[in-house]
ROBA-425758 format. One line per 10 residues: number of its first residue (from 1); their letters; for each residue x, y, z negated of C-alpha. Coordinates in Angstrom, 3 decimals. Example, Ala and Ser with C-alpha at 12.3 -4.5 7.8 and 13.67 -1.06 7.14 Angstrom:
BEGIN
1> as> 12.300/-4.500/-7.800 ~ 13.670/-1.060/-7.140
end
This chain:
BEGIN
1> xxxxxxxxxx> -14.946/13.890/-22.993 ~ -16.447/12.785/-19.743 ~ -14.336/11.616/-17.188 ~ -14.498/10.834/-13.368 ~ -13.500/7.205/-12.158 ~ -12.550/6.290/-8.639 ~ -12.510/2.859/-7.800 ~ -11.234/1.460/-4.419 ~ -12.240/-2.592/-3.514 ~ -10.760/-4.131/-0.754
11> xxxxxxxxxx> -13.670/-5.806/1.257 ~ -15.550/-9.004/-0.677 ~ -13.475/-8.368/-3.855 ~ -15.028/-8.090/-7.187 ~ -11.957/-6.408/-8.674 ~ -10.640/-2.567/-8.050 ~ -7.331/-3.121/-6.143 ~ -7.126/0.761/-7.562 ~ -8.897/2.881/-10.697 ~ -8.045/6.204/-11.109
21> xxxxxxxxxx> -9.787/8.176/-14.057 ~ -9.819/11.878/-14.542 ~ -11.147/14.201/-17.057 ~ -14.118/16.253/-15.766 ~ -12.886/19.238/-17.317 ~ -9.607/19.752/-15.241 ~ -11.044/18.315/-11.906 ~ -9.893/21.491/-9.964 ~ -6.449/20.272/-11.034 ~ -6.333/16.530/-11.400
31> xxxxxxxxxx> -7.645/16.331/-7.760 ~ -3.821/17.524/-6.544 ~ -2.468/14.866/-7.959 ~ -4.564/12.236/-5.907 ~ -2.384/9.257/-3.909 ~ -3.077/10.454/-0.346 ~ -5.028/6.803/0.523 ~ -7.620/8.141/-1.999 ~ -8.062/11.457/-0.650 ~ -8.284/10.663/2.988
41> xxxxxxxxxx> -10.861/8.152/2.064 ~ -12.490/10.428/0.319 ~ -12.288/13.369/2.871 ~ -13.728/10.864/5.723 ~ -16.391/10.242/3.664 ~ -16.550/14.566/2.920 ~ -16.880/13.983/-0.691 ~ -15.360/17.533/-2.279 ~ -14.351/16.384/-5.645 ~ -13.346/19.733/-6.891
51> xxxxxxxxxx> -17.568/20.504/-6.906 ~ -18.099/17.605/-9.176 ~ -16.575/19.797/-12.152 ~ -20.124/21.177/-12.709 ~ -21.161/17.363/-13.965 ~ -19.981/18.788/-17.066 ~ -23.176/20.649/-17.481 ~ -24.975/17.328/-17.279 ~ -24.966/15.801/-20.638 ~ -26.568/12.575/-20.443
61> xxxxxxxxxx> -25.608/11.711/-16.871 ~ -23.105/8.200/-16.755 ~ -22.992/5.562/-14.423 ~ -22.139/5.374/-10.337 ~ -22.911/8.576/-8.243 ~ -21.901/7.553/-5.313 ~ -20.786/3.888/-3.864 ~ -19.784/3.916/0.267 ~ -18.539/0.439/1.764 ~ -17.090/-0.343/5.177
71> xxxxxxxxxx> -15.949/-3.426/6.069 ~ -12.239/-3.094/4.861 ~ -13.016/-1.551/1.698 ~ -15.537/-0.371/-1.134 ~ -15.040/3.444/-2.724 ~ -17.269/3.749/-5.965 ~ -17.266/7.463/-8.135 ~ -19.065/7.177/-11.264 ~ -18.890/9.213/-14.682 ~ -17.463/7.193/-17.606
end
């Protein structure tokens, strides 16, 4: 089952200071349960994760969609 990872850096660090990985399948769902840090980073940026559920449809697609970095922090969504 594919699943969608968020991963927040803090700026110049090579490690996630936070992963969170969610099932494509229940996206609509799993994206209420996001910490609030996550989804105001994410709504700044206007990423809509609830559209991502029709990745499903994609079968070979893996990898980074999407990486944004400011200088306090790095958000990267990818498909694991």
């Amino acid at each position: 089952m594919k699943g969608l990872q968020i991963s927040v850096y803090k700026s110049g660090q090579d490690t996630p200071e936070k992963t969170i990985s969610m099932p494509i399948t229940s996206l609509h769902f799993a994206v209420t349960l996001l910490p609030k840090k996550i989804k105001s980073s994410l709504e700044r940026e206007g990423i809509d994760l609830t559209r991502c559920s029709e990745l499903t449809k994609e079968k070979d697609l893996k990898g980074t969609l999407i990486e944004i970095e400011n200088p306090n922090e790095k958000l990267v969504i990818g498909i694991e």
